[in-house]
MMTF fields as JSON, N, C-alpha, C and O atoms, coordinates in Angstrom:
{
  "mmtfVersion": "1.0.0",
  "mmtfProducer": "UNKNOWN",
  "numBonds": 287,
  "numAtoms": 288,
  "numGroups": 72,
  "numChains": 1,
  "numModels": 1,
  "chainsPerModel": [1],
  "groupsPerChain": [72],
  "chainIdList": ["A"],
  "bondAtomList": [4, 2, 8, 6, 12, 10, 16, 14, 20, 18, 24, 22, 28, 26, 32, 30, 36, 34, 40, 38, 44, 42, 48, 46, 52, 50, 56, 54, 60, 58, 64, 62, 68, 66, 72, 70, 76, 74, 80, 78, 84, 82, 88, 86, 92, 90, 96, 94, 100, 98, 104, 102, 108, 106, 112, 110, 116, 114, 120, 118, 124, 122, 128, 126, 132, 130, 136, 134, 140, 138, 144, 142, 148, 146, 152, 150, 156, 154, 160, 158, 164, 162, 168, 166, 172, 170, 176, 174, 180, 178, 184, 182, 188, 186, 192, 190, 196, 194, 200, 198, 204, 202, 208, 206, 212, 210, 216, 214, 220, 218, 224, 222, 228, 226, 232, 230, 236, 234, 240, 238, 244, 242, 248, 246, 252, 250, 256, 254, 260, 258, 264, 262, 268, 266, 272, 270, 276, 274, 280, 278, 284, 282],
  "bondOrderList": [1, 1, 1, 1, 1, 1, 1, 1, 1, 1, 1, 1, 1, 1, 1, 1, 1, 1, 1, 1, 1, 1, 1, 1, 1, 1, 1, 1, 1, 1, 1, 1, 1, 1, 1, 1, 1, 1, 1, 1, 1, 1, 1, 1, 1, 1, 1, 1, 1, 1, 1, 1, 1, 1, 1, 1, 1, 1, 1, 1, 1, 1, 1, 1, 1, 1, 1, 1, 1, 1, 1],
  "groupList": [{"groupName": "UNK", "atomNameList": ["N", "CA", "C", "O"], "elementList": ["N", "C", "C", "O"], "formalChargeList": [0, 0, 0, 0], "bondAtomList": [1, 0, 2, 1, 3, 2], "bondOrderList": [1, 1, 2], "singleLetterCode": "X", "chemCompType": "L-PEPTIDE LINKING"}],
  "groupTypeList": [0, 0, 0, 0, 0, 0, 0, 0, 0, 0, 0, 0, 0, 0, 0, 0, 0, 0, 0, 0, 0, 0, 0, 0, 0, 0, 0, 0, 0, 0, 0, 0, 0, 0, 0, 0, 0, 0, 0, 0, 0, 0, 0, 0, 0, 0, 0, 0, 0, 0, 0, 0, 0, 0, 0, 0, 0, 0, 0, 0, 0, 0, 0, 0, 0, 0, 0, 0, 0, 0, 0, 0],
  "groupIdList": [1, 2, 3, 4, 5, 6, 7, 8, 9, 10, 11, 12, 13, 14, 15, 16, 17, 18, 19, 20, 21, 22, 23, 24, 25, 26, 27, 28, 29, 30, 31, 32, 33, 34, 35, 36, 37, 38, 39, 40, 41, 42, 43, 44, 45, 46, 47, 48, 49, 50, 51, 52, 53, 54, 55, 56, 57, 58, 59, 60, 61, 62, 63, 64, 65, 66, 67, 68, 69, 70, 71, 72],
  "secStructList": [7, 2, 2, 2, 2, 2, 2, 2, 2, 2, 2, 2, 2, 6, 6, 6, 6, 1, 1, 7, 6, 6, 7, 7, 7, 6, 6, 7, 7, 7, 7, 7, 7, 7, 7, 7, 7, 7, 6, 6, 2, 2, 2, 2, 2, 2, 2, 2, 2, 2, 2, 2, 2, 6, 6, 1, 2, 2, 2, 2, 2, 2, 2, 2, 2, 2, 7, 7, 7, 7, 7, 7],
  "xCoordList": [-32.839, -31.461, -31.37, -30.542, -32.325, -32.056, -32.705, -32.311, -33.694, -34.019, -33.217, -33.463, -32.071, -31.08, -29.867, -28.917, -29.997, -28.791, -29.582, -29.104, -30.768, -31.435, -30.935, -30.552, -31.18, -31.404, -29.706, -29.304, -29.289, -27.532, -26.979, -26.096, -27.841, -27.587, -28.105, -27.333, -29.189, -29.876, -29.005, -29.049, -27.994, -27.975, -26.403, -25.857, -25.758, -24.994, -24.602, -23.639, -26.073, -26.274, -26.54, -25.931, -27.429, -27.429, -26.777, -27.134, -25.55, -24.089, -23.845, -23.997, -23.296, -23.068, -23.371, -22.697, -25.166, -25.679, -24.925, -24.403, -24.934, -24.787, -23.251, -22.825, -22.556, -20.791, -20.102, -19.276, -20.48, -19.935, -18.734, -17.835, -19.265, -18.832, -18.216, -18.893, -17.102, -16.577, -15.786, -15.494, -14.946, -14.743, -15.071, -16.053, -14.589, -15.198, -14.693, -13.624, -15.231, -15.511, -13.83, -13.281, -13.545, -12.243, -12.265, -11.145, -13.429, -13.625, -13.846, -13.923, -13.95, -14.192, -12.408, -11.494, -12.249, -10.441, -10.761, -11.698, -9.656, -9.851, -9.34, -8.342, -9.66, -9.438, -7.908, -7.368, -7.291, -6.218, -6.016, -6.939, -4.431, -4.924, -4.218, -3.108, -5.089, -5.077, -3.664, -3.047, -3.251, -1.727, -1.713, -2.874, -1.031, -0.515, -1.148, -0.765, -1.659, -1.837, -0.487, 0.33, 0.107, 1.048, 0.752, 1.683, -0.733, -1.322, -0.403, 0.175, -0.196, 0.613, 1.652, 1.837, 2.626, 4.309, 3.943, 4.732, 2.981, 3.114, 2.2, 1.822, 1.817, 1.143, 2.692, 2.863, 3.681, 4.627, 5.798, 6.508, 5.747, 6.748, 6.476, 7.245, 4.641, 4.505, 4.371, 4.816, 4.048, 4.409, 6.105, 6.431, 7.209, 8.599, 8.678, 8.88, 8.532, 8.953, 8.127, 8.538, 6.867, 6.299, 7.134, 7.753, 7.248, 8.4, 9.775, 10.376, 10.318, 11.664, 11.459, 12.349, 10.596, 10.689, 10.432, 11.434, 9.474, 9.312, 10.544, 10.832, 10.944, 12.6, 13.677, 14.824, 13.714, 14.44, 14.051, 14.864, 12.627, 12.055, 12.599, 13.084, 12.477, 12.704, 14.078, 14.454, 14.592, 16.31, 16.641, 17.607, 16.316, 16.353, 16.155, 16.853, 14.906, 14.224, 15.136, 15.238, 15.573, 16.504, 17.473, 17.633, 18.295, 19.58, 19.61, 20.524, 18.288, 17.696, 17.879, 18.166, 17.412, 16.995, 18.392, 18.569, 19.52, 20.912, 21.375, 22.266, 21.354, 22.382, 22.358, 22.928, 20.831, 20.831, 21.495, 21.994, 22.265, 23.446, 22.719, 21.743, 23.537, 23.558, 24.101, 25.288, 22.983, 22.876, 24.07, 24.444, 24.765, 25.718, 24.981, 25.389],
  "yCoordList": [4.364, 4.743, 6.242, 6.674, 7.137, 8.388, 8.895, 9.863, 8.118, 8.488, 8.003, 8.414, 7.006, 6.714, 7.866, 8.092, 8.525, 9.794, 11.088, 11.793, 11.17, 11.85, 12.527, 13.63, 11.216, 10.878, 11.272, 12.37, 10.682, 11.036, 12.143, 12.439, 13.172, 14.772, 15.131, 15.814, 15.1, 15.538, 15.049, 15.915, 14.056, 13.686, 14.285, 14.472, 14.575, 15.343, 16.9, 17.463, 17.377, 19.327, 19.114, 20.016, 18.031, 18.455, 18.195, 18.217, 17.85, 17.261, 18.441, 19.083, 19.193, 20.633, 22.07, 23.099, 21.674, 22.355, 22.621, 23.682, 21.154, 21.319, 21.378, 21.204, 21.654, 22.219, 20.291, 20.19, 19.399, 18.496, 18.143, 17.315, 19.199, 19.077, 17.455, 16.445, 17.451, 15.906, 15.402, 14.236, 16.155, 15.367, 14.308, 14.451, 13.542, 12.168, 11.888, 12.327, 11.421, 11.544, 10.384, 9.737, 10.662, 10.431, 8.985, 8.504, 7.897, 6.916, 5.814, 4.599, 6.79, 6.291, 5.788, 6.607, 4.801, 4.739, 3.46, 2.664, 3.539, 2.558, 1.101, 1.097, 0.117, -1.422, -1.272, -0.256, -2.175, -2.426, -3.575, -4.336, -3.514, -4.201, -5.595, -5.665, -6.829, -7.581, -8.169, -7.727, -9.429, -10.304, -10.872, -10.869, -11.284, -11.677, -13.454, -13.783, -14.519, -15.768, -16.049, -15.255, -17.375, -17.994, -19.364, -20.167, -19.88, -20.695, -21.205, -22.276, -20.36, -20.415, -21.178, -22.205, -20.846, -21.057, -22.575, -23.477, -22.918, -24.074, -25.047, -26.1, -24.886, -25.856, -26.046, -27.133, -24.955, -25.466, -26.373, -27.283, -25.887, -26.693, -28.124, -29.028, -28.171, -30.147, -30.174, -31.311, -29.687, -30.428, -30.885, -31.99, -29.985, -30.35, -31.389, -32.408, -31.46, -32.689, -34.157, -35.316, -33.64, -34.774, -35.204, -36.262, -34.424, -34.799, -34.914, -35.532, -34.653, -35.03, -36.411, -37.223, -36.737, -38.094, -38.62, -38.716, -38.891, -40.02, -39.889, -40.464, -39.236, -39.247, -39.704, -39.563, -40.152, -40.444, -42.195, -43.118, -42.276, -43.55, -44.514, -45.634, -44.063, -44.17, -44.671, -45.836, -43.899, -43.696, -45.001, -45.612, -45.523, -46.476, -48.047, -49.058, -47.661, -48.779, -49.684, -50.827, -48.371, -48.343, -49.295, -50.486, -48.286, -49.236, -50.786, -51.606, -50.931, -52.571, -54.013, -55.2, -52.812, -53.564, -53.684, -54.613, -52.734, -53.043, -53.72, -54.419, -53.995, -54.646, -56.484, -57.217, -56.27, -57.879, -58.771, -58.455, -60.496, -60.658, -61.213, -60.793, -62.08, -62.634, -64.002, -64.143, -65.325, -66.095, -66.776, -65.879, -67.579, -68.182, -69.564, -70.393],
  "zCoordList": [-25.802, -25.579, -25.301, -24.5, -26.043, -25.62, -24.244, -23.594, -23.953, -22.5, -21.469, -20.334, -21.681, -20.478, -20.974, -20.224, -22.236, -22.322, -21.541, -20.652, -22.07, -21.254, -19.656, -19.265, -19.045, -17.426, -17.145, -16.761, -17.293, -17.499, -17.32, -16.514, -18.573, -18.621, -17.825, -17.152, -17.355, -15.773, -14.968, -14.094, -14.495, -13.26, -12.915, -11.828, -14.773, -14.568, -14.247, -13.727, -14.933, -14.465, -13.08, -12.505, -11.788, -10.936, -10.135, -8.957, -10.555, -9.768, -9.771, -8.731, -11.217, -11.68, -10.909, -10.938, -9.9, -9.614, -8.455, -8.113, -7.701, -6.258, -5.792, -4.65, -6.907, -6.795, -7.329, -8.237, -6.8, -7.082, -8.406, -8.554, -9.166, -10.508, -10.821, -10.63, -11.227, -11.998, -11.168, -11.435, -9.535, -8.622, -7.762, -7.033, -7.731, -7.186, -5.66, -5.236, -5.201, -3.397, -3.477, -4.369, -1.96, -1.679, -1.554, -1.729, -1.238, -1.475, -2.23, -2.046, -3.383, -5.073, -5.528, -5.432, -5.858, -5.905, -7.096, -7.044, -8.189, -9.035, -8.804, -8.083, -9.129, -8.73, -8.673, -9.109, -8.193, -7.718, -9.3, -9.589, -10.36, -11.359, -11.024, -10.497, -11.438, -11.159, -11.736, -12.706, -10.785, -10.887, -12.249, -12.656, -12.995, -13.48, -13.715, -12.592, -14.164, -14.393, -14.094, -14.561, -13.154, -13.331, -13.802, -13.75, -14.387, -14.918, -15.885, -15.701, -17.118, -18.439, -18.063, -18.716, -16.867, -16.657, -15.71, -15.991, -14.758, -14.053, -15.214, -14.701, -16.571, -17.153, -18.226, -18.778, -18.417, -19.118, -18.253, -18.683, -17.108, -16.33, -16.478, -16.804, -16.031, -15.605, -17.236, -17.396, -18.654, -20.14, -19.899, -20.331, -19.181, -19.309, -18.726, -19.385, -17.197, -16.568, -17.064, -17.019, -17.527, -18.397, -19.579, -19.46, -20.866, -21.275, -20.922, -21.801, -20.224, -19.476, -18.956, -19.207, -18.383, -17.505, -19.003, -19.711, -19.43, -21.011, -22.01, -23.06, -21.512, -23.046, -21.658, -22.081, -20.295, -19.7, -19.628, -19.584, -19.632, -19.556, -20.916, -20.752, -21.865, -23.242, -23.124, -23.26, -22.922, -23.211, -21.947, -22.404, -20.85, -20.243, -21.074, -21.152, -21.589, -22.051, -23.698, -24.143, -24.05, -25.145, -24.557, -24.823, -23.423, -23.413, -22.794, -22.892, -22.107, -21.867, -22.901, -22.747, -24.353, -25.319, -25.954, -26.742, -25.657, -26.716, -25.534, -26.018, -24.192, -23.745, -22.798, -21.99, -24.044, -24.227, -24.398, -25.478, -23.933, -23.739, -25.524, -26.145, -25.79, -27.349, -27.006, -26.712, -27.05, -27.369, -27.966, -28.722, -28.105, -29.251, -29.405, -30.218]
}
């Protein structure tokens, strides 16, 4: 480990040397930060309409079963 701190400090004095100092070339630019997941929000939507349709299915099936005629 100390010979890669070593190499480091050398590669930083001869940056140092040759004026470069700690400026970084005009091409060096940091990542662009990445979007946002909309993963989270389209896995809660299809849980809703999944539950939405089964409590609509339900609620059908229900009123099937009360509006059975009655026998005399």
């Amino acid at each position: 480990m100390s010979l890669i701190n070593k190499m480091l400090q050398d590669l930083d004095t001869r940056r140092a040397a040759y004026g470069v100092g700690t400026a970084l070339p005009n091409d060096v630019r940091p990542l662009p930060k990445p979007q946002a997941s909309r993963l989270p929000f389209i896995l809660a939507g299809m849980l809703l309409i999944v539950l939405v349709g089964g409590f609509v299915v339900y609620q059908l099936q229900m009123r099937q079963e009360a509006a059975a005629p009655v026998v005399p």
